[in-house]
C-alpha positions as a printed Julia matrix, in Angstrom:
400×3 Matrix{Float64}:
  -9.02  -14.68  -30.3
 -11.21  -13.61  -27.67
 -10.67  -13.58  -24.35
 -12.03  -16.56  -22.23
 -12.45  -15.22  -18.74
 -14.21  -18.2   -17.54
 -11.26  -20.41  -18.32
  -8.68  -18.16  -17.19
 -10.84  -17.86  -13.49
 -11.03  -21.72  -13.26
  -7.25  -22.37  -13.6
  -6.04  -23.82  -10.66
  -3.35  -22.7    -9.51
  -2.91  -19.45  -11.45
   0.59  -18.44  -11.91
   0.52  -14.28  -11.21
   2.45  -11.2   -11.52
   1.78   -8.85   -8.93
   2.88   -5.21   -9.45
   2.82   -2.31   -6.76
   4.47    0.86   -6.22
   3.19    2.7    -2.87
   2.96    6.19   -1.87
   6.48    6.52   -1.12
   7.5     5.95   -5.0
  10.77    4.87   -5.0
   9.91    1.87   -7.72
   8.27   -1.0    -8.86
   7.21   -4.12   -6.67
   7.02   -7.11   -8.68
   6.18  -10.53   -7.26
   5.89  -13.96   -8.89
   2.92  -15.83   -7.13
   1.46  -19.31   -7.17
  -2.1   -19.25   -6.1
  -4.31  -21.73   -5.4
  -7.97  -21.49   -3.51
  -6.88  -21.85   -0.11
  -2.83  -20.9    -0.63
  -0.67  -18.72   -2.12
   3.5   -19.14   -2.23
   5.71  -16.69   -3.68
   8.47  -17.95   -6.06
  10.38  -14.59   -6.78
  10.16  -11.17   -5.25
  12.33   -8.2    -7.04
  11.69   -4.17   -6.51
  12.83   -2.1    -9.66
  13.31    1.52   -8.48
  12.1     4.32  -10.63
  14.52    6.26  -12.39
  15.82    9.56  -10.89
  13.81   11.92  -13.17
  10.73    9.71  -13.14
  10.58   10.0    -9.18
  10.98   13.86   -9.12
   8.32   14.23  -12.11
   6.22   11.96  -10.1
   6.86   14.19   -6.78
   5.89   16.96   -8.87
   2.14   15.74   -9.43
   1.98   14.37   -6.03
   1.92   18.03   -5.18
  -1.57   19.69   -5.47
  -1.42   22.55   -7.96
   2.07   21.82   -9.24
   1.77   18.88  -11.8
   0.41   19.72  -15.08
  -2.05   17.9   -17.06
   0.08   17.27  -19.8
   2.66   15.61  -17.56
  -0.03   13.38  -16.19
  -0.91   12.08  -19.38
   2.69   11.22  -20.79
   3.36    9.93  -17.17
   0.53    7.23  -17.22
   2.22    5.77  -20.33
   5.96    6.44  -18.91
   4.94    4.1   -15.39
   3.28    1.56  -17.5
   6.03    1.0   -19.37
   7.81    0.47  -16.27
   5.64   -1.35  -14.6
   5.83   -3.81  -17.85
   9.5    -3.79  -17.72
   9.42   -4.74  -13.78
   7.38   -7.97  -14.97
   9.38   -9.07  -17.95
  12.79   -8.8   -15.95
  11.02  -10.62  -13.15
  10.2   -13.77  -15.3
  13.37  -13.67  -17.07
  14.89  -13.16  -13.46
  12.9   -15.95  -12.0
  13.58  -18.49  -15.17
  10.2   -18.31  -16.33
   8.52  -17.64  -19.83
   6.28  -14.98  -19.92
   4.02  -17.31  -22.33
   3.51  -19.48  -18.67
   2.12  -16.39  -17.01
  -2.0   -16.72  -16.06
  -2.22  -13.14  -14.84
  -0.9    -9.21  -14.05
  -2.09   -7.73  -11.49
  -1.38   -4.03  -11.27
  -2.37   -1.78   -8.18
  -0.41    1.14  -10.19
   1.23    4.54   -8.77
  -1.28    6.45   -6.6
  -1.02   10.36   -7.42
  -4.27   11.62   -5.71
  -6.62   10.34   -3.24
  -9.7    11.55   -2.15
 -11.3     9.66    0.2
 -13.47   12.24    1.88
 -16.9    13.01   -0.35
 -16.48   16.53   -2.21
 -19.85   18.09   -3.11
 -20.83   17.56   -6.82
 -21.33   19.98   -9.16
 -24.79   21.27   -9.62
 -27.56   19.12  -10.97
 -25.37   16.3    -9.66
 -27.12   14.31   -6.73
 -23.97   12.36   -4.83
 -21.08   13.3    -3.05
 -17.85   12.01   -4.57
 -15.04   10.32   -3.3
 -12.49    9.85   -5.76
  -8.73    8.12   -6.45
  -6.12    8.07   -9.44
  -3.86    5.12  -10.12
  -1.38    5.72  -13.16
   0.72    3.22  -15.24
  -1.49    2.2   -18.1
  -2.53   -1.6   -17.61
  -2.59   -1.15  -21.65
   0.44   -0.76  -21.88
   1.16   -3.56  -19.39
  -0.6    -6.09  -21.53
   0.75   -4.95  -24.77
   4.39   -5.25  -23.76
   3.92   -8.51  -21.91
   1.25  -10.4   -23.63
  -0.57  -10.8   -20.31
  -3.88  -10.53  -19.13
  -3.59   -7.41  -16.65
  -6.35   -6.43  -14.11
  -5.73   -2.96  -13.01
  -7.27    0.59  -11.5
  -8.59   -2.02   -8.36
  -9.8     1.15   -6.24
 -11.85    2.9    -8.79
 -14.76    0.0    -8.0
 -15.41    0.25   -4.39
 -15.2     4.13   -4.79
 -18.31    4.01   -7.11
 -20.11    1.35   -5.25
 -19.47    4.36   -1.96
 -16.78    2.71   -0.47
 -13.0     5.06   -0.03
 -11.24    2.63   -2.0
  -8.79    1.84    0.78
  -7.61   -0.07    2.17
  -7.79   -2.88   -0.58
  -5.35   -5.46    0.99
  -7.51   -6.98    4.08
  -9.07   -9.91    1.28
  -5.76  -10.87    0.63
  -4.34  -10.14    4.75
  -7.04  -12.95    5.46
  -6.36  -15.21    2.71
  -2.77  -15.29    3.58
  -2.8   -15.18    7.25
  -5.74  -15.77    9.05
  -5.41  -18.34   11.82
  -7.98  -20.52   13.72
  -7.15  -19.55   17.26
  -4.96  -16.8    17.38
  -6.29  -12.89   16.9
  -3.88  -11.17   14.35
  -3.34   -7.8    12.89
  -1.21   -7.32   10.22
   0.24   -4.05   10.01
   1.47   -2.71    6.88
   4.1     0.18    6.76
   4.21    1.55    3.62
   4.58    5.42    3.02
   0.92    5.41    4.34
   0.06    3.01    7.2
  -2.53    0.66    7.82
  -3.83   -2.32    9.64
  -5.99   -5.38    9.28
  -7.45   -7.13   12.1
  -8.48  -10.91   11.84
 -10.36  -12.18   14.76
  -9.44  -15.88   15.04
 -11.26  -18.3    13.21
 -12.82  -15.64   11.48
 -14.39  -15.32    7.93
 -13.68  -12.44    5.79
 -16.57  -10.48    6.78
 -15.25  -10.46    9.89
 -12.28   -8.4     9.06
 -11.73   -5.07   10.42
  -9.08   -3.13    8.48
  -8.17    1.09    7.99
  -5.03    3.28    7.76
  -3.73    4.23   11.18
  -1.8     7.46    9.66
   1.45    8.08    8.36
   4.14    4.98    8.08
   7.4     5.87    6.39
   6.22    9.02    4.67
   6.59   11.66    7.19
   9.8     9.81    8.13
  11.51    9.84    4.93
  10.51   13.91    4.64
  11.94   14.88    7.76
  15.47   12.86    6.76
  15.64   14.58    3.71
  15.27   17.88    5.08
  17.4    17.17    8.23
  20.14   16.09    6.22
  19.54   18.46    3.4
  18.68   15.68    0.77
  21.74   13.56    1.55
  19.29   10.71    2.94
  16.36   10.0     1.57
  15.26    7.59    4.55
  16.26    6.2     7.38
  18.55    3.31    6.47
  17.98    0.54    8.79
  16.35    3.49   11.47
  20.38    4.12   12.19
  19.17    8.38   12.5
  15.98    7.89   14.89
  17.95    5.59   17.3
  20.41    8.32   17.87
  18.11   10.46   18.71
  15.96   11.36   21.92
  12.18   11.81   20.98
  10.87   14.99   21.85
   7.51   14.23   24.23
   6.06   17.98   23.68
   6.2    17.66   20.17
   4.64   14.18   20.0
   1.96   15.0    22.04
   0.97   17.84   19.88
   1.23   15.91   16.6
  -1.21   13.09   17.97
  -3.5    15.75   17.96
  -4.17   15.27   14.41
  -7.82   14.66   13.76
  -7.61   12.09   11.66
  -6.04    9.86   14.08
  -9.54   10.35   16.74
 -11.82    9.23   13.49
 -13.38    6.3    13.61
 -13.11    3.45   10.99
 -14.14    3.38    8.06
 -10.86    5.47    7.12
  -8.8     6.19    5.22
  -5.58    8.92    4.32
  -2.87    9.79    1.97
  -0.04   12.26    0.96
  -2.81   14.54    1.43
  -2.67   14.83    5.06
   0.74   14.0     5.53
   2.77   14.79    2.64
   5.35   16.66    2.05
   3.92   19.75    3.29
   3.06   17.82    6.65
   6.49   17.03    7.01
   7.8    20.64    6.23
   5.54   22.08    9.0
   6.68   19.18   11.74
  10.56   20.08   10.82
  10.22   23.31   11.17
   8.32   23.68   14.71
  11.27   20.73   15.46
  13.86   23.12   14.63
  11.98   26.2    16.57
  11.99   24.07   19.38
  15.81   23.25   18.74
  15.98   19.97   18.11
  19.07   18.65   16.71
  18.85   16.13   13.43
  18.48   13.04   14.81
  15.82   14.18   17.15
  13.3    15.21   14.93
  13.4    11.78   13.18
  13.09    9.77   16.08
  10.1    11.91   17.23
   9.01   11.5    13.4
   9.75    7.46   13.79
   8.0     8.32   17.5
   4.43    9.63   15.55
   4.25    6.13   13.42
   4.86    3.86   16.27
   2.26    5.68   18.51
  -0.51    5.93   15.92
  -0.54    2.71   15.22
  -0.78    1.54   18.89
  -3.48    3.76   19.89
  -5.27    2.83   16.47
  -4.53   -0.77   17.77
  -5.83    0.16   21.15
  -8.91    2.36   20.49
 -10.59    0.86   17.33
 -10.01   -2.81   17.31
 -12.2    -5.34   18.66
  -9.7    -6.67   20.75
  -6.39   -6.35   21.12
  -4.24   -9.27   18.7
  -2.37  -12.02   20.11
   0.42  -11.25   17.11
   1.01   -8.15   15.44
   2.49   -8.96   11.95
   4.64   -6.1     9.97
   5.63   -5.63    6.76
   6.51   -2.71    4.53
   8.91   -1.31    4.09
   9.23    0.0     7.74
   9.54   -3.39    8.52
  13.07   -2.65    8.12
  13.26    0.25   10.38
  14.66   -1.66   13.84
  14.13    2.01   15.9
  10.49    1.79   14.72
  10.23   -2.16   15.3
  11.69   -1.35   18.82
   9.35    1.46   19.79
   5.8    -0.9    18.1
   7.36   -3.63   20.19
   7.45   -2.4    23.21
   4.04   -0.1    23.09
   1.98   -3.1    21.86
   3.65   -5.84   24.86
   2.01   -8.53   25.09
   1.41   -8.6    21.46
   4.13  -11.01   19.96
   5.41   -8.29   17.0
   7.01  -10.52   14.29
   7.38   -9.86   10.29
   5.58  -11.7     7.58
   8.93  -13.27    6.95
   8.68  -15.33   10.08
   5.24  -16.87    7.64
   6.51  -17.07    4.38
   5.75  -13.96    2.67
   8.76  -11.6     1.88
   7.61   -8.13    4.19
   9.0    -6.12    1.48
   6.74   -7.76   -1.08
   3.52   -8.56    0.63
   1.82   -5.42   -1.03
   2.83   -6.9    -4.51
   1.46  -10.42   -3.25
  -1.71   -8.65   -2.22
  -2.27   -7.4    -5.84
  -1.84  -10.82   -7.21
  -4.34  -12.49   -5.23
  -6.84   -9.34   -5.73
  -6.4   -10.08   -9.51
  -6.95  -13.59   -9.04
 -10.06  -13.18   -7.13
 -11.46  -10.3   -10.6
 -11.31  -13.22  -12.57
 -12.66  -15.37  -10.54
 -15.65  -13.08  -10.51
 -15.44  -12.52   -6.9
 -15.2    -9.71   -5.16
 -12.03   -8.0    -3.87
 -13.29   -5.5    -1.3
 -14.04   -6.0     2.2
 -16.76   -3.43    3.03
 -16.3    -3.11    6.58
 -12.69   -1.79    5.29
 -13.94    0.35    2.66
 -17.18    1.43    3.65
 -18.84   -0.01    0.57
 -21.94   -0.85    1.21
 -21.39   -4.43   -0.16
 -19.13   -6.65   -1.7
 -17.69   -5.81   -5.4
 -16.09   -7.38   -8.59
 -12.8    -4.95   -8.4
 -10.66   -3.98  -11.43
 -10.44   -3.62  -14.94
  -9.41   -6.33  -17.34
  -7.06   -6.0   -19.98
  -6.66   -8.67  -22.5
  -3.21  -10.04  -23.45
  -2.28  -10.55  -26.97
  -0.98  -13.9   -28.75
   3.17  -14.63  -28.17
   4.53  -12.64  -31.29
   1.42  -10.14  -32.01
């Protein structure tokens, strides 16, 4: 039977699956959503982590010049399969029949990101940006019998946008407000912000990555405790420790934090390598543990202020976290008290899980491919206009 996107789009509300894993990899984000034109509610929010051998094989092609093509390949089918279990244990978690199920909406596992144009090869006329999601939205759809919409980024990226950041469509949707300014400020491995002006439409959105979020964190606690923490649990390490001004100062020197918006980064810049190069001038400076991630913790909080500072249009009446850094009180603390006045407060305090909001995101960015709508907000991107984002994956008859 072939697929009717028309009726699918027009289904109001549509009840979606919404799938993420970020660049920190430690699983699947799966979120049941209800969405409607003008609302979205979440009715069940679950995070399956990866296996143990799936995150180190993963780590392994994160790592330029390392991962091998072969792996790639078996590890796009290996994710999708567990990005189809995450949504099957989800409904069956929630109490809901997959056969009740509108939509998937799978942002995938990010393994490379190249948001900066390379120079084509010759007889080639455009620069190229370029991006690579894994977990095979076939896969997805054959295992669940769901319509998936998947590979969002690869869109914007042809249309000459970065393909990041794809959440400030669904930031608005969710919480724009008619008086108040509002950022919302993601933490993820990588992190980034969206600005909505009040009473603003979503063209007037202003949205990029500030720099690193939990990633650099999480490297420097696994190589200050030699792999016995992976991160920092509840930010219990950075609040013993005193943050070392020197060394802050000279990591804020990082170019990419004085470019402007449009922008975007990724493991790229501050990877793992980043993080082995800021322990070890820490420890040449001889810093004890806990110093090095609270001046780690210290880099986060401060890039994101100045990015709030220097390139938004004004500064926001309420700052809005989520991500998993959300959970970090040291880093709450220190955003808290460099972005006073702002009222700092977690998508929680509005409804929406912090730890799921990226899954949420996904949902409504699948919601609005079907639609035949676009995703993308250019003045995020870069893109020179508005596109259709995704590919769509036909689900399959209950019992085919």
């Amino acid at each position: 039977m072939p697929l009717d996107i028309g009726k699918l789009g027009s289904a109001n509300p549509l009840r979606v699956i919404g799938l993420m894993s970020g660049t920190s990899a430690d699983g699947v984000d799966a979120a049941l959503v209800e969405i409607g034109r003008r609302r979205a509610k979440v009715l069940a929010f679950k995070t399956f982590p990866y296996p143990a051998a799936v995150r180190r094989k993963l780590f392994e092609l994160f790592v330029p010049g390392e991962g091998r093509i072969d792996d790639l390949c078996h590890m796009n089918f290996v994710v999708g399969e567990l990005f189809a279990a995450a949504a099957i244990g989800l409904a069956r978690r929630a109490g809901v029949p997959m056969g009740s199920i509108h939509l998937i909406g799978s942002h995938g596992q990010t393994v490379c990101h190249i948001p900066r144009p390379r120079r084509w090869y010759p007889g080639l006329r455009r620069s190229s940006r370029s991006s690579l999601q894994i977990g095979e939205p076939c896969v997805i759809a054959q295992r669940t019998g769901v319509t998936t919409v998947a590979d969002f980024r690869a869109r914007d990226v042809a249309a000459g946008g970065q393909g990041a950041p794809l959440v400030p469509f669904a930031d608005w949707f969710l919480f724009r407000h008619a008086r108040r300014k509002r950022s919302v400020q993601n933490v993820g491995g990588i992190a980034n912000v969206t600005y909505l002006p009040a009473g603003g439409d979503v063209d007037s959105v202003l949205a990029f990555d500030t720099g690193p979020g939990n990633m650099v964190i999480d490297g420097v606690v696994s190589l200050a405790t030699r792999g016995r923490l992976d991160y920092d649990v509840g930010g219990r390490l950075g609040a013993r420790g005193r943050v070392s001004g020197p060394l802050l100062n000279e990591l804020m020197r990082h170019p990419y934090f004085a470019r402007r918006p449009p922008k975007t980064t990724g493991r790229e810049e501050f990877g793992a390598q980043y993080a082995q190069r800021l322990h070890a001038r820490a420890v040449a400076r001889g810093l004890a543990a806990e110093d090095i991630v609270a001046t780690a913790t210290a880099l986060t909080a401060t890039s994101i202020a100045q990015a709030h500072r220097r390139f938004l249009k004004n500064m926001p009446d309420e700052v809005i976290l989520c991500g998993g850094g959300a959970r970090n009180r040291t880093l709450v603390g220190m955003l808290r008290e460099q972005l006073h006045p702002a009222r700092v407060m977690l998508t929680d305090d509005l409804g929406v899980n912090a730890d799921a909001k990226e899954a949420v995101s996904f949902a409504i960015l699948a919601c609005q491919t079907v639609r035949g709508l676009a995703g993308n907000v250019p003045a995020a991107t870069g893109a020179p206009g508005g596109v259709v984002l995704g590919k769509i994956i036909p689900g399959r008859p209950p019992g085919k």
